[in-house]
C-alpha positions in Angstrom: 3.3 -2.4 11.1 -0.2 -3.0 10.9 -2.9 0.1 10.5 -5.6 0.8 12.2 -9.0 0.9 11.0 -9.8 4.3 12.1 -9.1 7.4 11.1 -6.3 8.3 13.2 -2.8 8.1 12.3 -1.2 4.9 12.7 2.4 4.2 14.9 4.1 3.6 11.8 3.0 6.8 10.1 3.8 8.7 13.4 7.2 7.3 14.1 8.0 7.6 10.3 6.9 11.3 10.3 8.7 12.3 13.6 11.7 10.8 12.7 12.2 12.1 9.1 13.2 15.3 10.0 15.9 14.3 12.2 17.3 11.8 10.0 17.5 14.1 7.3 18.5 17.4 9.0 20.5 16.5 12.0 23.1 18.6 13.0 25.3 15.2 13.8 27.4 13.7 11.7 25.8 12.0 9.3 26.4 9.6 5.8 24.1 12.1 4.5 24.5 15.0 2.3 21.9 17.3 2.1 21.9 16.2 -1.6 21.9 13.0 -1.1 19.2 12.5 1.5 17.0 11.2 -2.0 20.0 7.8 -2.0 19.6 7.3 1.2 18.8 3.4 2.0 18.2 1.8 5.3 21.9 0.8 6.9 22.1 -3.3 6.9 22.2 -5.4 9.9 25.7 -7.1 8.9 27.2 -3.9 8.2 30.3 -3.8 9.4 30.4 -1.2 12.8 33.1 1.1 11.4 31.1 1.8 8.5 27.7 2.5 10.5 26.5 5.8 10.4 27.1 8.0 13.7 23.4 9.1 13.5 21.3 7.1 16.4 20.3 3.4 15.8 16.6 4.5 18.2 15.8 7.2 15.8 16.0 5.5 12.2 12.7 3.5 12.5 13.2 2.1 9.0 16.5 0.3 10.3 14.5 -0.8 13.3 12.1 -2.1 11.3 14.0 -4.3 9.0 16.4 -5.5 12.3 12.9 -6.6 13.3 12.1 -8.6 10.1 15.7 -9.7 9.6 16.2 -7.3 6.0 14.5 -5.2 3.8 13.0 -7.5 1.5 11.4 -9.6 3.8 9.7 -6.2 5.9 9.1 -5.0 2.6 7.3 -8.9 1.7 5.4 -8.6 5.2 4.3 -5.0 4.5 2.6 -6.0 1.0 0.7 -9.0 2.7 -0.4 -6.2 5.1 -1.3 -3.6 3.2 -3.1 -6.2 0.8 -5.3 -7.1 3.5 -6.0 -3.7 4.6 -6.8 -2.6 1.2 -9.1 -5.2 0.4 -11.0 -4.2 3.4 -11.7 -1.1 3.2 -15.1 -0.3 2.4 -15.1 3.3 1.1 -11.8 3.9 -0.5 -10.2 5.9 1.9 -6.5 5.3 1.9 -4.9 8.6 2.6 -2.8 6.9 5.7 -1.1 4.3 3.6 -0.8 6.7 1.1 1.2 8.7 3.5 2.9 5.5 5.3 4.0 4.3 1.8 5.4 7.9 0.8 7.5 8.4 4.1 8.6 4.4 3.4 9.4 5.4 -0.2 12.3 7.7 1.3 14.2 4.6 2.5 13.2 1.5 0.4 12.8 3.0 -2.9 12.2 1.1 -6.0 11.3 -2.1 -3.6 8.0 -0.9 -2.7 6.7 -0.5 -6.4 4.6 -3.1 -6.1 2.9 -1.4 -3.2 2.6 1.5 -5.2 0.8 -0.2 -7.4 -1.7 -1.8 -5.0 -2.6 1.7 -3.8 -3.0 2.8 -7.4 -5.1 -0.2 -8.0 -7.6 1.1 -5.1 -7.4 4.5 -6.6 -8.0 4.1 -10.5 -10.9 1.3 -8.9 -12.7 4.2 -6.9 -12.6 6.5 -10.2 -14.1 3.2 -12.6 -16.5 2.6 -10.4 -18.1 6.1 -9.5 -17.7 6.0 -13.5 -19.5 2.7 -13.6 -22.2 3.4 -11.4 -23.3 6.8 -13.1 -23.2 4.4 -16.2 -25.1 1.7 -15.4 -27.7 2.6 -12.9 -28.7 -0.6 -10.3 -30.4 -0.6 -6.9 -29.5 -2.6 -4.4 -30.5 -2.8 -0.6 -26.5 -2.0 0.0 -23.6 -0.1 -1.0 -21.2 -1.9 -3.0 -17.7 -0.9 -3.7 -15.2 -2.8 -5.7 -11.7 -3.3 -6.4 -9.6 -4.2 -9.0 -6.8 -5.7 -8.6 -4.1 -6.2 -11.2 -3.0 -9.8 -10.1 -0.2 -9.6 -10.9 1.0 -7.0 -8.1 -0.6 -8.5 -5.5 0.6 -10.8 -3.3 -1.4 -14.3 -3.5 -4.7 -14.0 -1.5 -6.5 -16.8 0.5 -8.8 -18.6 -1.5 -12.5 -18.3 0.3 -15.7 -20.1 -0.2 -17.8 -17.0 -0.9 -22.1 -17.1 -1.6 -22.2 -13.8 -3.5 -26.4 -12.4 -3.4 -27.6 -14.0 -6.6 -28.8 -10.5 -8.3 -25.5 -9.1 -7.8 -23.5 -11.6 -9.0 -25.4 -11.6 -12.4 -25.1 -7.6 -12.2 -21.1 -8.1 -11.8 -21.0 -10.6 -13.9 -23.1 -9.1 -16.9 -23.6 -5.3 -16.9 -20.8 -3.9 -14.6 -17.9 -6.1 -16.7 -19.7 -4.9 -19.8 -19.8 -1.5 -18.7 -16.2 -1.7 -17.4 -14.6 -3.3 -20.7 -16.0 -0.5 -22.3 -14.3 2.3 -19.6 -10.9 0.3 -20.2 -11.2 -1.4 -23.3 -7.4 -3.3 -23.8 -8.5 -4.3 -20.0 -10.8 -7.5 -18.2 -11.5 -8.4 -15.2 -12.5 -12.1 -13.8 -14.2 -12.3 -10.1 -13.3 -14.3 -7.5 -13.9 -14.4 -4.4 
């Protein structure tokens, strides 16, 4: 489940893609209607066998993966602790794979994954504040620096790390960026930790 840090696609998004147009428009027999295909949820583990769909077990990934993780909720608990981490890694905002993994996952967990959504939105509306930010409040620094905010809330509960941040940008983050960013969103704050 985990991505890759490259640019490539990763196994989940290529397995996901491959296999959503057979599970939708298979000539089989299917529990699907082509007007239903929006309802469709992953088929449970302790589903009784006559009521299993006749489609094949190898090509629904999503039911693979939650045979894998036992259910639903906890692949969808392990994929936000993934995703998390792989969001709060990434060092120029470019999240156009999980974008695309969380859409195709969308198709079979739904509503459960609004949480994720949310993550990726976090990233999103963080890119666009702090481009805004930036243009606002002009600082030099010997580095590039990118942040993210998060709304806590959302987020699964993150390791706490002992963290030195470089003296003149923690006064920066701490003074003219929050300023600058209560201002952008003014019914919002943000506290850093690292």
């Amino acid at each position: 489940v985990s991505t890759q840090s490259t640019g490539e696609e990763n196994e989940l998004t290529r397995e996901l893609s491959a296999t959503t147009g057979t599970l939708f428009n298979s000539n089989e027999d299917s529990d699907l209607d082509n007007d239903d295909w929006e309802k469709w949820k992953p088929q449970s583990k302790d589903m009784p066998a006559d009521l299993k769909s006749k489609t094949s077990k190898s090509a629904d990934i999503i039911s693979t993966l939650c045979s894998i993780y036992g259910s639903a909720d906890v692949f969808v608990n392990e994929y936000r602790s993934l995703i998390a981490e792989k969001l709060l890694t990434t060092s120029n905002y470019d999240i156009s794979l999980e974008m695309r993994s969380m859409e195709l996952l969308k198709v079979g967990f739904g509503e459960d994954l609004s949480q994720c959504q949310i993550m990726l939105q976090d990233v999103v509306d963080s890119k666009r504040n702090h481009a805004n930010i930036m243009n606002k409040v002009k600082q030099e620094f010997p580095f590039e620096i990118n942040t993210i905010i998060i709304s806590h809330v959302f987020w699964p509960n993150l390791r706490n790390e002992e963290l030195n941040i470089y003296k003149p940008l923690n006064d920066y983050l701490t003074g003219d960026y929050q300023a600058a960013y209560s201002e952008l969103k003014r019914s919002r704050t943000f506290g850093m930790e690292a």
